[in-house]
Biopython code that builds the backbone (N, CA, C, O; Angstrom):
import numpy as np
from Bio.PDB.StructureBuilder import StructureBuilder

atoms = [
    (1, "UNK", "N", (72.804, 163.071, 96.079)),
    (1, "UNK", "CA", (73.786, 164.059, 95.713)),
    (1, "UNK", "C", (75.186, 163.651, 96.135)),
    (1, "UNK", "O", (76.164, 163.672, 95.388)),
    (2, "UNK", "N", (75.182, 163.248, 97.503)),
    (2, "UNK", "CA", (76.973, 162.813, 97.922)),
    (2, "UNK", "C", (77.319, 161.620, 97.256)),
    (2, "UNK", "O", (78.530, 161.416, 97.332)),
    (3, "UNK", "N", (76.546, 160.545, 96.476)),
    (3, "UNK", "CA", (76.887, 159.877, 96.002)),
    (3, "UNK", "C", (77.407, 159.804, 94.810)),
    (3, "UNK", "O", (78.346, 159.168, 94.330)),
    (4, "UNK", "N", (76.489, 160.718, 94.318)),
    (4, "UNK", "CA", (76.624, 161.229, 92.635)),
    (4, "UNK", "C", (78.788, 161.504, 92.834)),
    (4, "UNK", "O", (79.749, 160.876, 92.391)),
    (5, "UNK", "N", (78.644, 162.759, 93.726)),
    (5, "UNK", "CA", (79.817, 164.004, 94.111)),
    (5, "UNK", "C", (81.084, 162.737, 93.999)),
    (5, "UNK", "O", (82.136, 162.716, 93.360)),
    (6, "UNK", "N", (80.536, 161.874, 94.796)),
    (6, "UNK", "CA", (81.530, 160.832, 95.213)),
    (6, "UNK", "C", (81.986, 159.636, 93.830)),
    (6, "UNK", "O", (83.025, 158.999, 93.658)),
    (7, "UNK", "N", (81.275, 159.672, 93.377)),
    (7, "UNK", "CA", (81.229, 158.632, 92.118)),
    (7, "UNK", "C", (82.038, 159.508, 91.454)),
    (7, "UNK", "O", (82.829, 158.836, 90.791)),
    (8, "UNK", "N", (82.302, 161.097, 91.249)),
    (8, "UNK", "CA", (82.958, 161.619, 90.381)),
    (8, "UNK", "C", (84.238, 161.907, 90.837)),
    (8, "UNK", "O", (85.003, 162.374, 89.994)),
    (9, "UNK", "N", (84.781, 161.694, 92.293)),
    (9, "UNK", "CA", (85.370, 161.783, 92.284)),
    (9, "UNK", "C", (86.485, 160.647, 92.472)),
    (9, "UNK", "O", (87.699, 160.754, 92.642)),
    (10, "UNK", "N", (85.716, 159.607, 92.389)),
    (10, "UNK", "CA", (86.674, 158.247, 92.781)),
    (10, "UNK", "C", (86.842, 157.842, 91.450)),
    (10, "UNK", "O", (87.593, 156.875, 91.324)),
    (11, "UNK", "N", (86.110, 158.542, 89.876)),
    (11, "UNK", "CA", (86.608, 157.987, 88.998)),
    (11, "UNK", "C", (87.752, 159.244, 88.249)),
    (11, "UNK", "O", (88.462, 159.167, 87.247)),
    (12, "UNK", "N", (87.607, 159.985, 88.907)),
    (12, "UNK", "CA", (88.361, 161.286, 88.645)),
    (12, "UNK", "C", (90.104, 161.240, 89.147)),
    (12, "UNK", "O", (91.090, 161.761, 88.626)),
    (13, "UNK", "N", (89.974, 160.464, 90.260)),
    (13, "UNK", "CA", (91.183, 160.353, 91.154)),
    (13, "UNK", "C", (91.966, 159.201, 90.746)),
    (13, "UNK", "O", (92.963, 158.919, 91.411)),
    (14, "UNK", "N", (91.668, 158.547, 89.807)),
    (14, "UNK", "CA", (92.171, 157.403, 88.921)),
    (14, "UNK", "C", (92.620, 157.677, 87.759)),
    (14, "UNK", "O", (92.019, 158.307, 86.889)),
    (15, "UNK", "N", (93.917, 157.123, 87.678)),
    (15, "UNK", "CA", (94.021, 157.419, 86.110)),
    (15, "UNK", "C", (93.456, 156.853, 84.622)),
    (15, "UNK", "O", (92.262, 156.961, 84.899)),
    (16, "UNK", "N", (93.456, 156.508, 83.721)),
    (16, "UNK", "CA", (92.764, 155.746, 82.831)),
    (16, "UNK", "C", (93.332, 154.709, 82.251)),
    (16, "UNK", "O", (94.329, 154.732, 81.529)),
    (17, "UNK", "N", (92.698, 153.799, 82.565)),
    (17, "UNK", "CA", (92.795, 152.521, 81.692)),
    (17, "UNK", "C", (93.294, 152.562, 80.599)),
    (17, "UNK", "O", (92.915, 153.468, 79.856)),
    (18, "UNK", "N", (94.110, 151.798, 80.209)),
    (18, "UNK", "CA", (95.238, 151.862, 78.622)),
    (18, "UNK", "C", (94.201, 151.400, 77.544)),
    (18, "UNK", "O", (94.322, 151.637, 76.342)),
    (19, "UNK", "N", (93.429, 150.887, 77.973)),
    (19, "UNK", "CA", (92.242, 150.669, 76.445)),
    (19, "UNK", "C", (91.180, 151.426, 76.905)),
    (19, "UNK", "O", (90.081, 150.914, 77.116)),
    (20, "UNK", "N", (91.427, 152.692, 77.093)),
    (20, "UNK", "CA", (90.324, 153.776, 77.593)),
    (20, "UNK", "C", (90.233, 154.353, 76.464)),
    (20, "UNK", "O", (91.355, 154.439, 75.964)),
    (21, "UNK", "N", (89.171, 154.936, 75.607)),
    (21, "UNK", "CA", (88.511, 155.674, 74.874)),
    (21, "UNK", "C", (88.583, 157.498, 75.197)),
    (21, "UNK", "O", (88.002, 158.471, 74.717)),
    (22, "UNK", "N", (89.788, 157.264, 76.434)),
    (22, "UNK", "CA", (89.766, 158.341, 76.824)),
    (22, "UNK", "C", (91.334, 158.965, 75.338)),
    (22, "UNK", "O", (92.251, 158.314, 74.837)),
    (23, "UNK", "N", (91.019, 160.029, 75.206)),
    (23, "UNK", "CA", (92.302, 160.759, 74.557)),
    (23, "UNK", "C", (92.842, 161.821, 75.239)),
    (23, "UNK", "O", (94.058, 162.004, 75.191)),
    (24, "UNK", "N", (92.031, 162.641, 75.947)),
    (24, "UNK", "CA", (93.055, 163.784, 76.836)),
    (24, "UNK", "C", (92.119, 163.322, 78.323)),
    (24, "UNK", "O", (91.121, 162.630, 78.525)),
    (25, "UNK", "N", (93.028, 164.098, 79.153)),
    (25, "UNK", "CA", (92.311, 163.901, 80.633)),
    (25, "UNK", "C", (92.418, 162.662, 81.100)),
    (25, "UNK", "O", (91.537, 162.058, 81.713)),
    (26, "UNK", "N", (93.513, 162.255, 80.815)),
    (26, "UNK", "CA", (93.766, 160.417, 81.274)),
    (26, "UNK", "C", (94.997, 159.685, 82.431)),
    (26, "UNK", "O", (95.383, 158.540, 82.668)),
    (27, "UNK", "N", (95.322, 161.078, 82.954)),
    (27, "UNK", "CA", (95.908, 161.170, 83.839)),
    (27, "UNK", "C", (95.058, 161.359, 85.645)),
    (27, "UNK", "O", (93.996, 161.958, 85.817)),
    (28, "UNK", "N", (95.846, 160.705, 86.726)),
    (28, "UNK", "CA", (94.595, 161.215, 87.761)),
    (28, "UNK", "C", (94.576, 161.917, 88.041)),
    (28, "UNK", "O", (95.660, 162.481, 87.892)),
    (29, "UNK", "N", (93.454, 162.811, 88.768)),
    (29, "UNK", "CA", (92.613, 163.889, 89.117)),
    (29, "UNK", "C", (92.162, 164.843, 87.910)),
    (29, "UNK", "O", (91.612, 165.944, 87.956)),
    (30, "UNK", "N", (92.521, 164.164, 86.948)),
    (30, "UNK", "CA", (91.773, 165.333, 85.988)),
    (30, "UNK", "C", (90.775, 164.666, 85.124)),
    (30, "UNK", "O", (90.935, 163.544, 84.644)),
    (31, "UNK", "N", (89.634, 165.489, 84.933)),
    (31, "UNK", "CA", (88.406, 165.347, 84.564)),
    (31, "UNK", "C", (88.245, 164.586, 83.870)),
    (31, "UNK", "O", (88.534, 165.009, 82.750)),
    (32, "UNK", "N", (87.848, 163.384, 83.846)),
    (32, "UNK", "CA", (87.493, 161.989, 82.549)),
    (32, "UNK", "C", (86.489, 162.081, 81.694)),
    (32, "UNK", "O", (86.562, 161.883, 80.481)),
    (33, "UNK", "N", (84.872, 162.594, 82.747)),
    (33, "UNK", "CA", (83.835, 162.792, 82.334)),
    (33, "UNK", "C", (83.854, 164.142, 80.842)),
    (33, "UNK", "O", (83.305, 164.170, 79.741)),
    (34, "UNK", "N", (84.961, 165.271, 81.721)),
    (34, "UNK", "CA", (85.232, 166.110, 80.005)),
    (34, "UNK", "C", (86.136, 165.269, 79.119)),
    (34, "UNK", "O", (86.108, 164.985, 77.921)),
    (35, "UNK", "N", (86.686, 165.067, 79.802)),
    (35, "UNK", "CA", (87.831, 164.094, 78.426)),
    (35, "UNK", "C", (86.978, 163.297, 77.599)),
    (35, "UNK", "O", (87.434, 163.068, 76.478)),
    (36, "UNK", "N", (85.777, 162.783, 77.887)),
    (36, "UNK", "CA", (84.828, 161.966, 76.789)),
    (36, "UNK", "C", (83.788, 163.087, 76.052)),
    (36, "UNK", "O", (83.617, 163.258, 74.845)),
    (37, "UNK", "N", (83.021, 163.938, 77.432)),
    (37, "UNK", "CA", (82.028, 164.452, 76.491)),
    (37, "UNK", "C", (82.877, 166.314, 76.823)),
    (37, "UNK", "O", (82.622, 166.873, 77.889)),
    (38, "UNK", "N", (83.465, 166.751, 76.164)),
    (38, "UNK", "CA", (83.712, 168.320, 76.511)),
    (38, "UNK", "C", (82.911, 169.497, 76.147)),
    (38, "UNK", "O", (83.369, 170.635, 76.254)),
    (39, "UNK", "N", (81.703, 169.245, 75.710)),
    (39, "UNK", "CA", (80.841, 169.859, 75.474)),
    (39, "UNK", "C", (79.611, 169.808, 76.479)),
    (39, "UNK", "O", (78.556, 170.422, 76.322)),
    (40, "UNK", "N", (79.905, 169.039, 77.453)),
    (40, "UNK", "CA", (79.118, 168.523, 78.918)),
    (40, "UNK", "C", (79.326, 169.513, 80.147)),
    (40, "UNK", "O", (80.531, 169.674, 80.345)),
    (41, "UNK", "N", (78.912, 169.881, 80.605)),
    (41, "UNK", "CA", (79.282, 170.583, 82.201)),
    (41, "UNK", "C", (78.512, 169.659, 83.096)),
    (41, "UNK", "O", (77.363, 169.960, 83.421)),
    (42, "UNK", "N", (79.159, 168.388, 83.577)),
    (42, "UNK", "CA", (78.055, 167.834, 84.522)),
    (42, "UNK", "C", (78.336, 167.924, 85.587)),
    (42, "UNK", "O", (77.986, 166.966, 86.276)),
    (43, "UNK", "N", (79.178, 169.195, 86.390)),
    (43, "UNK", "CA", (78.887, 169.827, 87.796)),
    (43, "UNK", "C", (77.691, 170.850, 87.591)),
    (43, "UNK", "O", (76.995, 171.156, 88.559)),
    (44, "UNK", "N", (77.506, 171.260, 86.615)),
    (44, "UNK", "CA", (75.925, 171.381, 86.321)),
    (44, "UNK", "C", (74.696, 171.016, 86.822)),
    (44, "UNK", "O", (73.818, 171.789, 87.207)),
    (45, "UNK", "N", (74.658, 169.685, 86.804)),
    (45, "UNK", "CA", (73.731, 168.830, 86.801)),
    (45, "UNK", "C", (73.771, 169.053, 88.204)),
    (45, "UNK", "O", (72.865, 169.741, 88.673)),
    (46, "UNK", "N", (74.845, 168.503, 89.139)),
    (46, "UNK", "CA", (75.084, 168.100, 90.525)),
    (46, "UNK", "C", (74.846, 169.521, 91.169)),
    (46, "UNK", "O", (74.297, 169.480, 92.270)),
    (47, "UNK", "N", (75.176, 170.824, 90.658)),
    (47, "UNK", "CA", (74.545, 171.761, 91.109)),
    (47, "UNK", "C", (73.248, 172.420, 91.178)),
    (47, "UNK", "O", (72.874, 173.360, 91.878)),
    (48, "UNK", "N", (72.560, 171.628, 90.179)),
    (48, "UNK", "CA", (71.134, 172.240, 89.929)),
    (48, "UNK", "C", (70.568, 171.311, 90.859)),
    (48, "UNK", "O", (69.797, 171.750, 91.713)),
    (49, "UNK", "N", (70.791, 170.305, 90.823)),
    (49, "UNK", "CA", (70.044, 169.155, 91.986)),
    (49, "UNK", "C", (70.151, 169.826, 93.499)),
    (49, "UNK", "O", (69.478, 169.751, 94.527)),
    (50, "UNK", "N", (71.276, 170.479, 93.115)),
    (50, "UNK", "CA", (71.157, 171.058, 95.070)),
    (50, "UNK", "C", (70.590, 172.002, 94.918)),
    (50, "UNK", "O", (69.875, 172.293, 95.876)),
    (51, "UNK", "N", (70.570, 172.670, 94.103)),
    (51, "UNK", "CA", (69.462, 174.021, 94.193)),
    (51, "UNK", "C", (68.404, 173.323, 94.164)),
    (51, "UNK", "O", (67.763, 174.274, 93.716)),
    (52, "UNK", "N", (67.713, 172.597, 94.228)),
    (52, "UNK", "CA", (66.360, 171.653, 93.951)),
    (52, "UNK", "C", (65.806, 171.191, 95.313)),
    (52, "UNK", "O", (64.623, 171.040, 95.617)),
    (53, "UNK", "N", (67.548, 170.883, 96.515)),
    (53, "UNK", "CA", (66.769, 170.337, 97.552)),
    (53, "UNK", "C", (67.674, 169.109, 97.444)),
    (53, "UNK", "O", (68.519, 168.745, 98.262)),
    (54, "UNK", "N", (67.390, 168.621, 96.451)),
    (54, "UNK", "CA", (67.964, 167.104, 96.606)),
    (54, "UNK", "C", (68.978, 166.803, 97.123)),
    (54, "UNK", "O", (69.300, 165.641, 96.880)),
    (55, "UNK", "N", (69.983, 167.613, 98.059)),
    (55, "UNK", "CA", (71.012, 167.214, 98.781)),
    (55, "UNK", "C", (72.157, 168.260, 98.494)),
    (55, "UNK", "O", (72.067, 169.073, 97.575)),
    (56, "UNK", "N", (73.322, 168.176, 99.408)),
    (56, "UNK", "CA", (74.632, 168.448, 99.139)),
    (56, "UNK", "C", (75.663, 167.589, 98.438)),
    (56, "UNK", "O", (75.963, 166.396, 98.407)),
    (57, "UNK", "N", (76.105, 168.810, 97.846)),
    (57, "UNK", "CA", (77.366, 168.068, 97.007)),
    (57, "UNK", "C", (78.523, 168.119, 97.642)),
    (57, "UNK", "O", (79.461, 167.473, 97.175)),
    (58, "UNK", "N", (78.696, 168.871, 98.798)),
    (58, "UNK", "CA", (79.535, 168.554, 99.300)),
    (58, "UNK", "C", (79.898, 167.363, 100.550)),
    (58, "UNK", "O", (79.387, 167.072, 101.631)),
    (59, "UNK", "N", (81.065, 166.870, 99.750)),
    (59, "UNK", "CA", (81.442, 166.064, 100.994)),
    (59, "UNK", "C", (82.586, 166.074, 102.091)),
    (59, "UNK", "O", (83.188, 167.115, 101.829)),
    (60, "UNK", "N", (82.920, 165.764, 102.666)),
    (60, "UNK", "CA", (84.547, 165.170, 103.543)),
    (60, "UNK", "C", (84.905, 163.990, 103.047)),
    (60, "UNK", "O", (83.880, 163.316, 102.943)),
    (61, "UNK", "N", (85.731, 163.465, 102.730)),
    (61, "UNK", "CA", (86.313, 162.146, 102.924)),
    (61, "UNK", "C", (87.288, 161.850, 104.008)),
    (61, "UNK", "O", (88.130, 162.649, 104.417)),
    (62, "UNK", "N", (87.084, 160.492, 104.492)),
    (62, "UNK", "CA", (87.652, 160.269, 105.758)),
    (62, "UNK", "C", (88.627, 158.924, 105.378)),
    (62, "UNK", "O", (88.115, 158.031, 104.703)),
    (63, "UNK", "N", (89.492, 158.848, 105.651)),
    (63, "UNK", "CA", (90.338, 157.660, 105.653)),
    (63, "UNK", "C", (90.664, 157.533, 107.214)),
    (63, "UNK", "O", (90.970, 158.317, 108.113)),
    (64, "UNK", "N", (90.413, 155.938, 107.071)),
    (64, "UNK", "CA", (90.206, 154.842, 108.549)),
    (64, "UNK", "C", (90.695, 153.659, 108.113)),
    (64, "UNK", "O", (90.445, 153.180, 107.007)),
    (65, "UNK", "N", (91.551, 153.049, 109.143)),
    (65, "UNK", "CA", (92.086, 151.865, 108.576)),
    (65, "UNK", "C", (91.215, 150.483, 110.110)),
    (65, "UNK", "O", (91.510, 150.588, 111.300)),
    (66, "UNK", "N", (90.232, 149.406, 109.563)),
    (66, "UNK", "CA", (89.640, 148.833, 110.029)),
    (66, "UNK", "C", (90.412, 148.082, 110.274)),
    (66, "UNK", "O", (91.359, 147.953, 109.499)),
    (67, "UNK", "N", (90.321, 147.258, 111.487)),
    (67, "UNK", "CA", (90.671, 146.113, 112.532)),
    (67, "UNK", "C", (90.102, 145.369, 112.223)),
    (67, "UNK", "O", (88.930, 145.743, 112.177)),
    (68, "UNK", "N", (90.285, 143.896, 111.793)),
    (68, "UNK", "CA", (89.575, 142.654, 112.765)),
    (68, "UNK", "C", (89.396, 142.270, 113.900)),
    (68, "UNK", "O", (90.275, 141.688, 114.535)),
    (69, "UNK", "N", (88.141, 142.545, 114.397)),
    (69, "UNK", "CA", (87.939, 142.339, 115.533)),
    (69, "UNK", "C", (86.280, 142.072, 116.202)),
    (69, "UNK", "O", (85.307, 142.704, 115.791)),
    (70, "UNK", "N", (86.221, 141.229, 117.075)),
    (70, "UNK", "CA", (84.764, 140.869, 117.467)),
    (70, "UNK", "C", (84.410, 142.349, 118.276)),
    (70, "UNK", "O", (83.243, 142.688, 118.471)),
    (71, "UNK", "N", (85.219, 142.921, 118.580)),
    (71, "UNK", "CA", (84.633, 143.903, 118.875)),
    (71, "UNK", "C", (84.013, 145.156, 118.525)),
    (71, "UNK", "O", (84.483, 145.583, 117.470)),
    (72, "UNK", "N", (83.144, 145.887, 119.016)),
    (72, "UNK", "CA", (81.986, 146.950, 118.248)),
    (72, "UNK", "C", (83.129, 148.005, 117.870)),
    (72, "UNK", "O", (84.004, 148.247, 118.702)),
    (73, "UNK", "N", (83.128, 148.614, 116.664)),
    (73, "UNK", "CA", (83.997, 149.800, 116.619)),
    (73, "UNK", "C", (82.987, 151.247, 116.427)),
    (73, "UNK", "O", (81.889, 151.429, 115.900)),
    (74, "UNK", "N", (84.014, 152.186, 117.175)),
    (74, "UNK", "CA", (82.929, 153.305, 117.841)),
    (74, "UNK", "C", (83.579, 154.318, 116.786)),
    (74, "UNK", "O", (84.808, 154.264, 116.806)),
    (75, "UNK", "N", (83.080, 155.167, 115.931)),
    (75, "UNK", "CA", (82.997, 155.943, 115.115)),
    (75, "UNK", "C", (82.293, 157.206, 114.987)),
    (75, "UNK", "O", (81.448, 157.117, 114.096)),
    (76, "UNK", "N", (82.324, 158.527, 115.626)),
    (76, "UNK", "CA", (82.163, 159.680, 116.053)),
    (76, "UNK", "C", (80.435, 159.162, 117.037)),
    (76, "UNK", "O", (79.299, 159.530, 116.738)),
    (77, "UNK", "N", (80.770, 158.414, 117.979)),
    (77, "UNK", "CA", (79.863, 158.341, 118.935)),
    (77, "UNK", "C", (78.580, 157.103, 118.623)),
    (77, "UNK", "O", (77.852, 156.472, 119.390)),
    (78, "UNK", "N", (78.697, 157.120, 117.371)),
    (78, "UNK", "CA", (78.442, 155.354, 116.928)),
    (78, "UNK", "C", (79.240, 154.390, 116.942)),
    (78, "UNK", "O", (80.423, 154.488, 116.617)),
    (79, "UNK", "N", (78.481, 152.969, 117.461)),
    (79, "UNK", "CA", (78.899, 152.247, 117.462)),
    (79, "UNK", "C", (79.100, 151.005, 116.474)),
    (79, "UNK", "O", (78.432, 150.168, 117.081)),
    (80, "UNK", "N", (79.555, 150.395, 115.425)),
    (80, "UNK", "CA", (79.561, 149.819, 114.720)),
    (80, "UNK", "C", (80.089, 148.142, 115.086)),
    (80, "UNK", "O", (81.254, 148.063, 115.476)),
    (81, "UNK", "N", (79.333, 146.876, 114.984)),
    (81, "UNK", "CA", (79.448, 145.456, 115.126)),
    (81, "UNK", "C", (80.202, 145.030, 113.649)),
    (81, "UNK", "O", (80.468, 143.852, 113.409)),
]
sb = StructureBuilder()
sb.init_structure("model")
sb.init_model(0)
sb.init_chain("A")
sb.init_seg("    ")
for serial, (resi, resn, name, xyz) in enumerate(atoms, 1):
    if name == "N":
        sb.init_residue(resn, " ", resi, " ")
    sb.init_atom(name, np.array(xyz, "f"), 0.0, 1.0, " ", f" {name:<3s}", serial, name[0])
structure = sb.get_structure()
């Protein structure tokens, strides 16, 4: 499910490609997936899956800017090599 959530929104937050097939909605943050099919509701989909169990659609996004470094980086109490 957070992957799905996430896939829609990293292509959502982009604007469209100049040889995009897109005609409206081709600007970023607005809906691409309707701009192709508008007869689609596929927060639909991502909502029925959570009613199912299969996960949350919701996420956080976190922006972190990584170091080079040999050392382990510690990330809400994990440690990462």
């Amino acid at each position: 499910m957070a992957i799905d959530q996430a896939s829609v929104d990293l292509v959502n937050q982009e604007a469209a490609l100049p040889e995009s097939s897109l005609n409206i909605n081709r600007a970023a943050g607005e809906d691409k997936f309707r701009g192709i099919y508008p007869q689609v509701d596929w927060a639909h989909q991502l909502d029925y899956a959570e009613q199912l169990g299969s996960g949350a659609g919701r996420i956080h996004w976190r922006k972190f800017k990584l170091i080079a470094s040999n050392q382990p980086v510690e990330i809400n109490g994990r440690s990462f090599a």
